[in-house]
C-alpha positions as a printed NumPy array, in Angstrom:
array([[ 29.909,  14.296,   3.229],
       [ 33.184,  13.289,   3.5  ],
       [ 33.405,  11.605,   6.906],
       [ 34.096,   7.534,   7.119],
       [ 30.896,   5.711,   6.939],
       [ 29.043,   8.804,   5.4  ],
       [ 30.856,   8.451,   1.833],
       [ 31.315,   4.439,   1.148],
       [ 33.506,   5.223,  -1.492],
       [ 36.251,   6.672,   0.677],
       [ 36.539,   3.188,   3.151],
       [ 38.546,   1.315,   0.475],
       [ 41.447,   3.845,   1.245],
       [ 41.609,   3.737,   4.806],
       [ 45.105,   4.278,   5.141],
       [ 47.248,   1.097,   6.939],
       [ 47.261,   0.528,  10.643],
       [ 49.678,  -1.287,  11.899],
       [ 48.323,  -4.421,  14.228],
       [ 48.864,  -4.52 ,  18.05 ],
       [ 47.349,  -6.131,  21.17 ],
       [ 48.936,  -3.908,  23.729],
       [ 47.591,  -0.438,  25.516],
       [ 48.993,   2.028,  27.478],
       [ 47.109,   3.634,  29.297],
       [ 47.58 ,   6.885,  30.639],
       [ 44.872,   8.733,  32.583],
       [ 44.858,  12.741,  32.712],
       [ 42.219,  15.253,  33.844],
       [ 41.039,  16.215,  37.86 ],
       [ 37.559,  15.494,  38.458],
       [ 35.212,  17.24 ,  40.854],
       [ 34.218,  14.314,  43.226],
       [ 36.883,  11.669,  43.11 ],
       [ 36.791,   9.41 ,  45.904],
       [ 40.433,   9.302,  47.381],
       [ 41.37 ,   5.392,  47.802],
       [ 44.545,   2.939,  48.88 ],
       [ 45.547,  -0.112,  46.85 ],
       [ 48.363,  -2.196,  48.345],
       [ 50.29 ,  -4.513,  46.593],
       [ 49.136,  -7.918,  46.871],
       [ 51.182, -10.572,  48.934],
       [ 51.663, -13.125,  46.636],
       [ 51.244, -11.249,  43.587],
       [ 55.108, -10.33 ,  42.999],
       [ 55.28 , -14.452,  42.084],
       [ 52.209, -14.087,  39.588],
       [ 52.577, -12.944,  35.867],
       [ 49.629, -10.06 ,  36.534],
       [ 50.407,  -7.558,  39.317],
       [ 46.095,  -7.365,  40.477],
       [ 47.099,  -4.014,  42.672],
       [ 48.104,  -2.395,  39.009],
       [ 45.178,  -3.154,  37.178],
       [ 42.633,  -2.862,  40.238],
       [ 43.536,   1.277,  40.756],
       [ 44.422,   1.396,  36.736],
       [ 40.807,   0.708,  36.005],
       [ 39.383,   2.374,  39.259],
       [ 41.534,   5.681,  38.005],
       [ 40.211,   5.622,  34.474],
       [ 36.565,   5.524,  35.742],
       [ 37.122,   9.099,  36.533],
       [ 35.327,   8.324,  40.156],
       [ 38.63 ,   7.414,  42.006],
       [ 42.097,   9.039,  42.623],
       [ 44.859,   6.998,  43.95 ],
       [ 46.371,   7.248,  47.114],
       [ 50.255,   6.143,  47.204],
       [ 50.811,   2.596,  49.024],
       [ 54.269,   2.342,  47.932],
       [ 56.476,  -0.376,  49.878],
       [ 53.02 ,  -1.46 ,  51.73 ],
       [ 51.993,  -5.075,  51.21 ],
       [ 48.775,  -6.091,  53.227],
       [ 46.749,  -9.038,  52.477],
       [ 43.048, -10.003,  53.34 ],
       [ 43.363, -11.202,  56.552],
       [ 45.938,  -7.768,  57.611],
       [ 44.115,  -5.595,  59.749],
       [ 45.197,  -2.013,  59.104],
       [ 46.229,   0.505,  61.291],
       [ 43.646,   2.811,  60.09 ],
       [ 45.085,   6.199,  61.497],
       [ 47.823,   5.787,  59.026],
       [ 45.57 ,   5.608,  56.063],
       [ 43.325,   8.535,  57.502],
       [ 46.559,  11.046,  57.306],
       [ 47.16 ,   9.547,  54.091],
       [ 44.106,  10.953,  53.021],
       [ 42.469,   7.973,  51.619],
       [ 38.721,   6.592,  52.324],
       [ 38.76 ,   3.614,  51.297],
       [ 41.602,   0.809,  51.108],
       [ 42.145,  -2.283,  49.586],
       [ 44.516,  -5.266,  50.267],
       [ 44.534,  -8.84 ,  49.164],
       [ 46.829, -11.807,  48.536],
       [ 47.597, -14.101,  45.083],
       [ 48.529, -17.437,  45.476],
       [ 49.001, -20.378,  43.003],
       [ 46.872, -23.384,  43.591],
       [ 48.609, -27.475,  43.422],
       [ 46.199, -27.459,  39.492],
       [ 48.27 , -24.403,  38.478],
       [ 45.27 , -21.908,  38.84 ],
       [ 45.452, -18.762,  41.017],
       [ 43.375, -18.007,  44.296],
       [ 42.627, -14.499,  44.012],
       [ 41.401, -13.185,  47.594],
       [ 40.791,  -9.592,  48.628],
       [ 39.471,  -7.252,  51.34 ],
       [ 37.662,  -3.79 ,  50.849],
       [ 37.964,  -1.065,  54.104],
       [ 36.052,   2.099,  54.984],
       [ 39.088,   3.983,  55.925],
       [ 36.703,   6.782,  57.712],
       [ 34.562,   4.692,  59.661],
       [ 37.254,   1.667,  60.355],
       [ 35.247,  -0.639,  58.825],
       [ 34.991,  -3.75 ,  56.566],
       [ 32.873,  -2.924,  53.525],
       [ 33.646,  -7.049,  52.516],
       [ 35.338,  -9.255,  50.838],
       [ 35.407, -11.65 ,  47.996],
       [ 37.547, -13.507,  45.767],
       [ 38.13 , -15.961,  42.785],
       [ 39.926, -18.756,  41.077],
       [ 40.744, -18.359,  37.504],
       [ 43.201, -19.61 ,  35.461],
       [ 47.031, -18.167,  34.403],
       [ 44.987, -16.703,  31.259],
       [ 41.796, -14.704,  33.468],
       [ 44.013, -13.302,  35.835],
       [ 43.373,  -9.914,  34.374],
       [ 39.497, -10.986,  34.689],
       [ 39.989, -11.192,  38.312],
       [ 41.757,  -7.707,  38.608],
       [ 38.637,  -6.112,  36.951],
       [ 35.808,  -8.436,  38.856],
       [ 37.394,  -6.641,  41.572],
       [ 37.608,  -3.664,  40.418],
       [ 33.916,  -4.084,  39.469],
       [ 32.923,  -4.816,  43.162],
       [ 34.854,  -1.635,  44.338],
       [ 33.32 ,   0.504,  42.126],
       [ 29.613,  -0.875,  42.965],
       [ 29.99 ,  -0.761,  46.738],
       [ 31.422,   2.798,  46.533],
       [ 29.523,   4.132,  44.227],
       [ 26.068,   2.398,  43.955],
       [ 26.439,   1.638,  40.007],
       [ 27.872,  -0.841,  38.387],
       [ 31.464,  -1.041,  37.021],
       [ 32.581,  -1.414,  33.298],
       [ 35.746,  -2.802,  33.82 ],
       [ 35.041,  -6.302,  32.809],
       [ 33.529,  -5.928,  29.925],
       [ 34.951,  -5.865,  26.395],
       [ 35.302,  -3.614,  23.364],
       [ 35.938,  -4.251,  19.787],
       [ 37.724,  -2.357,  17.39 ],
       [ 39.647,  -2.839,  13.646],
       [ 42.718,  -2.308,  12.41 ],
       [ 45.214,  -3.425,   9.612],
       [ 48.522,  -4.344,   8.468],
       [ 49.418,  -4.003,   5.221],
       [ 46.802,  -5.862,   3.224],
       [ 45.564,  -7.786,   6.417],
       [ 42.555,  -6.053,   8.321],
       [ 41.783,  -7.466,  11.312],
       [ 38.394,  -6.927,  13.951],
       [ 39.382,  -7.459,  17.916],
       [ 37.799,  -7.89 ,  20.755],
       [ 39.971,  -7.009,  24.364],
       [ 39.331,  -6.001,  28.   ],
       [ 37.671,  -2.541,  28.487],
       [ 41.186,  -1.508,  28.952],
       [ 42.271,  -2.291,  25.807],
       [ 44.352,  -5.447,  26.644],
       [ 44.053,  -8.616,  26.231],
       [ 42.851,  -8.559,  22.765],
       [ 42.312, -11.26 ,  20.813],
       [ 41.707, -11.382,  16.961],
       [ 37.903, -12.342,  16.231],
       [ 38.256, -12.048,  12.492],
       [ 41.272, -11.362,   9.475],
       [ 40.269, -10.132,   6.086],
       [ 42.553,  -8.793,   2.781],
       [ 39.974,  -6.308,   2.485],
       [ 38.231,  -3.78 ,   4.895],
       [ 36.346,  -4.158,   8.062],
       [ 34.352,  -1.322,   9.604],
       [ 31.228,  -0.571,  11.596],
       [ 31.788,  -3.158,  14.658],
       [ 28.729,  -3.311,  16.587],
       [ 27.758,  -5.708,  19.771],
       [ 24.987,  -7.309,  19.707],
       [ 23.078,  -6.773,  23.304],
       [ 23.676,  -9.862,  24.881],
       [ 27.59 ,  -9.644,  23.833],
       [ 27.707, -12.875,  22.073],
       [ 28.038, -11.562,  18.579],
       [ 29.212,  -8.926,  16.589],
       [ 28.072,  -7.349,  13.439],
       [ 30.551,  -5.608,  11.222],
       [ 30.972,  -4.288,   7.59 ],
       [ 33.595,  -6.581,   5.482],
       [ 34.473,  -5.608,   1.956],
       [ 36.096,  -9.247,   1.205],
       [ 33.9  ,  -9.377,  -2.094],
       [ 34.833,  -6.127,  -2.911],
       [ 31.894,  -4.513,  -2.097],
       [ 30.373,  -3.954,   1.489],
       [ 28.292,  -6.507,   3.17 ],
       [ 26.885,  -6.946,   6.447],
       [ 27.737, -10.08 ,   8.385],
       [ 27.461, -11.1  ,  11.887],
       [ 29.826, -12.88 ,  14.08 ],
       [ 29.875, -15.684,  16.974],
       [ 32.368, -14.406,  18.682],
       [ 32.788, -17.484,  20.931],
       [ 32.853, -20.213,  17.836],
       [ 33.713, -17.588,  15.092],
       [ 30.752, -19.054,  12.756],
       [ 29.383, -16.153,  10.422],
       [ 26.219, -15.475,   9.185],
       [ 25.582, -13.036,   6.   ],
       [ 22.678, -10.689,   6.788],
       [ 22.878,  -8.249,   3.791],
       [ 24.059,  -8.606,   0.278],
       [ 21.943,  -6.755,  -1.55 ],
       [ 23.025,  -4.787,  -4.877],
       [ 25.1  ,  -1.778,  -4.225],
       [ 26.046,  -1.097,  -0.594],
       [ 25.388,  -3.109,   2.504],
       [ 26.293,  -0.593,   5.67 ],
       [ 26.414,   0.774,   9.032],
       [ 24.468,  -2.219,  10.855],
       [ 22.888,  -1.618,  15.074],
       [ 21.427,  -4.189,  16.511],
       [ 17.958,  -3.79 ,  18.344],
       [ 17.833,  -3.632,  21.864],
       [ 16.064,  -6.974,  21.895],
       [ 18.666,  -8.413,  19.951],
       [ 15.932,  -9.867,  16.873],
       [ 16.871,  -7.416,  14.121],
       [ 19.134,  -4.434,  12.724],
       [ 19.098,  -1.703,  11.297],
       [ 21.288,  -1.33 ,   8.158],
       [ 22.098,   1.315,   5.517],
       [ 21.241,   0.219,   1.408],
       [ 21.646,   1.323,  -1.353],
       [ 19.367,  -1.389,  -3.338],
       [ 16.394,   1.353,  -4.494],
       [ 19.016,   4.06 ,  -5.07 ],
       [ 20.856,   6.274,  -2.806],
       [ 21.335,   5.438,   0.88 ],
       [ 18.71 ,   4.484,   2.919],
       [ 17.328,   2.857,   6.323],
       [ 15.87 ,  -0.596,   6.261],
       [ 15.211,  -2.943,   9.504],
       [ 16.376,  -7.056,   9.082],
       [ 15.809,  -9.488,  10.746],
       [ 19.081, -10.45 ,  12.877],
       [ 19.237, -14.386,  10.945],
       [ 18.818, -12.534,   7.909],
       [ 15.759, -12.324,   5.093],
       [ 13.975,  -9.564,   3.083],
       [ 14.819,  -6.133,   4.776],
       [ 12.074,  -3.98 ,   5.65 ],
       [ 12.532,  -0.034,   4.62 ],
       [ 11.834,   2.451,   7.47 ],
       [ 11.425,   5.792,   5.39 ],
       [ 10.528,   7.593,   2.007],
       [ 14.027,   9.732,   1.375],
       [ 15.255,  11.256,  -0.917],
       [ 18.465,  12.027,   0.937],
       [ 21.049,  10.138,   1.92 ],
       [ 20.349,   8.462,   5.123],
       [ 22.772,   6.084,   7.545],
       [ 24.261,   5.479,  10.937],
       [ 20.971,   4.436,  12.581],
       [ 21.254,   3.541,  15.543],
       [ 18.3  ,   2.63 ,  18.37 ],
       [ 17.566,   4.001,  21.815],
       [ 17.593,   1.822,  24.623],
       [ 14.107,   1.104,  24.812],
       [ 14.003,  -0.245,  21.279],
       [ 11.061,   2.639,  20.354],
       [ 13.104,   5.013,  18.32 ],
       [ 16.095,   5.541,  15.578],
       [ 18.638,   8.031,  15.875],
       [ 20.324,   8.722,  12.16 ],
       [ 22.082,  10.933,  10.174],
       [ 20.282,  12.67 ,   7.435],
       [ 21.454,  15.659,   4.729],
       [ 17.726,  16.366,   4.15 ],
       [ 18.388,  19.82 ,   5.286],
       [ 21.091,  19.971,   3.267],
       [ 24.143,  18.698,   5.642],
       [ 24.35 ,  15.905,   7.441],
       [ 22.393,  16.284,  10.987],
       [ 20.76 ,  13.472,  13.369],
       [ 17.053,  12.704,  12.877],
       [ 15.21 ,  10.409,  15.26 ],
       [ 12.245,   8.481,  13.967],
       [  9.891,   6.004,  15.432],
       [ 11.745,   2.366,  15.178],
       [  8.44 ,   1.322,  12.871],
       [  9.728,   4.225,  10.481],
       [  7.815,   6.822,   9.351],
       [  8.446,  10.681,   9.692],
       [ 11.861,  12.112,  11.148],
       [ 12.033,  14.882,  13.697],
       [ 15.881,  16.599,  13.8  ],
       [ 17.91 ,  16.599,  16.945],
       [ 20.953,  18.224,  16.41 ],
       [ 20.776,  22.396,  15.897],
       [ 24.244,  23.163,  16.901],
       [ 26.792,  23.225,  14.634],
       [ 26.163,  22.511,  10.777],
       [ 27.534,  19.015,  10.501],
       [ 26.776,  16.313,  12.829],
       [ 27.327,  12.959,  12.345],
       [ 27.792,   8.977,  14.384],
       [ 25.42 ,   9.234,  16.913],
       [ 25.635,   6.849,  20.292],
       [ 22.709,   6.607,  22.73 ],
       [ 23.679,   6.211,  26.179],
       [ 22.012,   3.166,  27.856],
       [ 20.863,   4.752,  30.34 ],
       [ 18.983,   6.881,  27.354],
       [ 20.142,  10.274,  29.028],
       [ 22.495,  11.236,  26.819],
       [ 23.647,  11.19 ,  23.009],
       [ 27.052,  11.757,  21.746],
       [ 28.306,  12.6  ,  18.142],
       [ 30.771,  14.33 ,  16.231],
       [ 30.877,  17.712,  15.271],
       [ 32.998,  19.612,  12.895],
       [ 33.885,  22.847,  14.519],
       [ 36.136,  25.211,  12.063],
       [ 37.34 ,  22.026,  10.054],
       [ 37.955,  19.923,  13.014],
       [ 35.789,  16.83 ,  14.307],
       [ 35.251,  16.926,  17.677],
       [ 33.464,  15.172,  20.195],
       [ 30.078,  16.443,  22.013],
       [ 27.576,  15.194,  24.116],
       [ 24.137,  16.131,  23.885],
       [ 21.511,  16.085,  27.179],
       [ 18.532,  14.616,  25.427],
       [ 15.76 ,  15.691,  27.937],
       [ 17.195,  19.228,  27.656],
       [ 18.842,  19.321,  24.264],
       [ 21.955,  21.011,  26.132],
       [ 25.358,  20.224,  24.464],
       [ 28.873,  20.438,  25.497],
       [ 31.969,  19.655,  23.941],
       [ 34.161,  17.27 ,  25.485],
       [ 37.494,  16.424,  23.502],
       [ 40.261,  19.136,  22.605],
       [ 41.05 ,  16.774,  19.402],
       [ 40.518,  17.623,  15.935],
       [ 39.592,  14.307,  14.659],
       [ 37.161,  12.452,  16.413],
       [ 35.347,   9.18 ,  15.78 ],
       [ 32.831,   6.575,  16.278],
       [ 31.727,   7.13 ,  19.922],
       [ 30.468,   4.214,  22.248],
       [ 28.844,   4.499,  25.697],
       [ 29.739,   2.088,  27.855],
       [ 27.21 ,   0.114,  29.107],
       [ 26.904,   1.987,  32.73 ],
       [ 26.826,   4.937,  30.576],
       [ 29.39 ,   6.658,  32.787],
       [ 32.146,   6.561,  29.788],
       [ 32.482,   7.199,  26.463],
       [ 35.674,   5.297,  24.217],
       [ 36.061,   6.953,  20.805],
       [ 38.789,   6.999,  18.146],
       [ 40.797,  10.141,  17.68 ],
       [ 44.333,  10.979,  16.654],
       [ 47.189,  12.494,  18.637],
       [ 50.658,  13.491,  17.548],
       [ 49.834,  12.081,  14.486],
       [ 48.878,   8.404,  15.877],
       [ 45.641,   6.987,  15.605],
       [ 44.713,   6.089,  19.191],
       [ 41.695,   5.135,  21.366],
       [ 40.793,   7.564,  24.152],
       [ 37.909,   6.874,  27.078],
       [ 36.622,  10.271,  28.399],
       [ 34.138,  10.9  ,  31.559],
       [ 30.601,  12.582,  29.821],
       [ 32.189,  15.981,  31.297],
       [ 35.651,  15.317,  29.621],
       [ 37.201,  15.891,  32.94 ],
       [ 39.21 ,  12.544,  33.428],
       [ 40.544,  10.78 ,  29.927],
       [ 42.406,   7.846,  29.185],
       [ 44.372,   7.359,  26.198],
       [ 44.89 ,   3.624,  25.331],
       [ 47.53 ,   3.734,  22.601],
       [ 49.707,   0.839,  21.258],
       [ 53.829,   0.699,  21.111],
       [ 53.922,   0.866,  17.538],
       [ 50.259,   0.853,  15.941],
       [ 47.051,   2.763,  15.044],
       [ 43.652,   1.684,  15.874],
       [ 39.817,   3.159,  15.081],
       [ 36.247,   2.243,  14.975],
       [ 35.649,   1.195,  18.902],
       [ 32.512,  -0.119,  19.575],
       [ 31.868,  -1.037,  24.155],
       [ 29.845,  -4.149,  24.255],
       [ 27.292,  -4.509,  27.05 ],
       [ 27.603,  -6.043,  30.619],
       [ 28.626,  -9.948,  30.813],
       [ 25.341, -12.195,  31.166]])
């Protein structure tokens, strides 16, 4: 029991990270299927303070669906028309051109034009006008549109994450693009934030703080930045998940004892306990239809994940592999689960076929953390440390394709993908 959220007791020494708002990101791994396509620069977008090309393949790359097709030197814009044969004995399906131009009221026209390479065809077009500050908005909408037309699901890219980190005695929760930049700081505390966790429509966050010294549940506008205190109870207040309908959570007590589940309602009140333990229960979180709890239980001695009806009740175990299993994330979709496992002394991350119970390991890390689905359920981000850096890593659910996303001088940890934009 000596993981991060299992052992309360341990998250007052989280050890400094340093505070940063900018990724690299660096994309590794050859997938089975990726779809070869061409990104040209944009004419216009040398005058512009985002380069849109950059971002557009960037996120397209990360997906683990596309691989890039070099377009270096070639500017085309939306109105170009190709010479296809070119692009065919480049090798690349699909290509993409587009302009960026700066409008009289200082915002920026962002216009582009997607090809079918193969057939010589116009897939379509779109565009938008945005301001200096959602330029990068633009490069993902359009990334987003790309991904859906060649691939039937939806794309990630313009959604958000959240995730903590601190500087000396400042901790600090963010929220940023699904590519890590961008980030902007939702809330600063002397004391320790953990457990981020979105609610389903995106407009708030719940999180841990220890600002009175003791760990409390709170939730967070993250538009106006108002707070509301859900759970205070005596002893510990932890590991909050919001219900799919967005009404109540699921939080960890201590108030009768050891650790245990109880539901609350999302404005806050009396809490409701789901089971009869006497084990040390936490980490719920729900499956996408709102009927069930995953958790992590040592009723069978170490800690494995349980699922239970949402109303409580009796607790059937999931996990067989592997004697320690722990942070369990439901994939929307509600296909797939991944955890952490400690294999020989190292945490690792796996990801469990729920229909089948079939589990593979994805990460070659040794210390994993807090995995999040995103909300297409194509990618997982998690927290893991390289070279001795804390870092944040998004891996495809075969761990074929990763990307690390890794500050200039910082450490970062507890990720948490928020859902689609309303």
């Amino acid at each position: 029991m000596i993981y991060l959220r299992y052992m309360l007791c341990l998250l007052a020494s989280l050890i400094a990270l340093p505070v940063f708002s900018q990724f690299r990101v660096e994309v590794s791994g050859v997938g089975l299927t990726q779809l070869p396509i061409a990104i040209t620069a944009f004419r216009g977008e040398d005058a512009a303070p985002q380069k849109i090309a950059s971002i557009v393949i960037a996120d397209l790359e990360r997906s683990g669906q596309f691989r890039g097709i070099d377009s270096a030197g070639v500017v085309l814009d939306e109105v170009s028309r190709p010479d296809m044969t070119v692009w065919r004995q480049k090798g690349a399906d699909s290509l993409v051109s587009g302009s960026v131009s700066k409008l009289a009221d200082g915002r920026y026209d962002v216009r582009f034009r997607l090809w079918d390479v193969v057939r010589g065809q116009d897939i379509g077009r779109d565009g938008h006008v945005v301001v200096q500050g959602d330029l990068r908005l633009a490069a993902h909408l359009i990334a987003d549109y790309i991904y859906l037309k060649l691939t039937g699901d939806k794309g990630v890219f313009s959604t958000r994450i959240a995730y903590v980190t601190k500087m000396a005695q400042r901790y600090q929760l963010w929220v940023a693009d699904a590519d890590g930049e961008n980030a902007q700081s939702a809330f600063t505390s002397p004391e320790p934030i953990i457990s981020p966790a979105w609610s389903p429509n995106g407009s708030q966050l719940a999180y841990v703080s220890f600002e009175s010294r003791k760990p409390v549940v709170y939730t967070h506008d993250v538009a106006s930045g108002k707070r509301r205190l859900i759970a205070n109870f005596r002893g510990s207040n932890s590991a909050p998940a919001w219900s799919p309908d967005g009404r109540s959570l699921a939080v960890t007590l201590s108030r009768d004892g050891g650790s245990q589940l109880y539901a609350i309602d999302a404005a806050g009140g009396e809490p409701r306990r789901l089971a009869q333990s006497s084990s040390i229960d936490t980490e719920p979180t729900y499956s996408p239809d709102g009927k069930s709890i995953y958790f992590v239980s040592d009723r069978g001695g170490s800690p494995q994940i349980y699922k239970m009806a949402a109303s409580g009740g009796n607790a059937d175990r999931v996990t067989f592999v592997g004697s320690y299993n722990i942070s369990p994330s439901i994939s929307p979709d509600g296909r797939w689960m991944a955890y952490i496992s400690r294999v020989s002394g190292a945490f690792k991350l796996h990801v469990m076929e729920l229909a089948t119970g079939s589990v593979n390991a994805i990460s070659d890390t040794s210390s994993d953390e807090s995995p999040s689905f995103s909300p297409n359920s194509r990618l997982i981000v998690y927290a893991t440390q390289q070279q001795g850096r804390e870092i944040l890593m998004t891996t495809t659910l075969d761990g074929k394709i990763k990307a690390r996303l890794s500050g200039q001088n910082g450490n970062i940890r507890e990720p948490d993908w928020g859902p689609f934009q309303k």
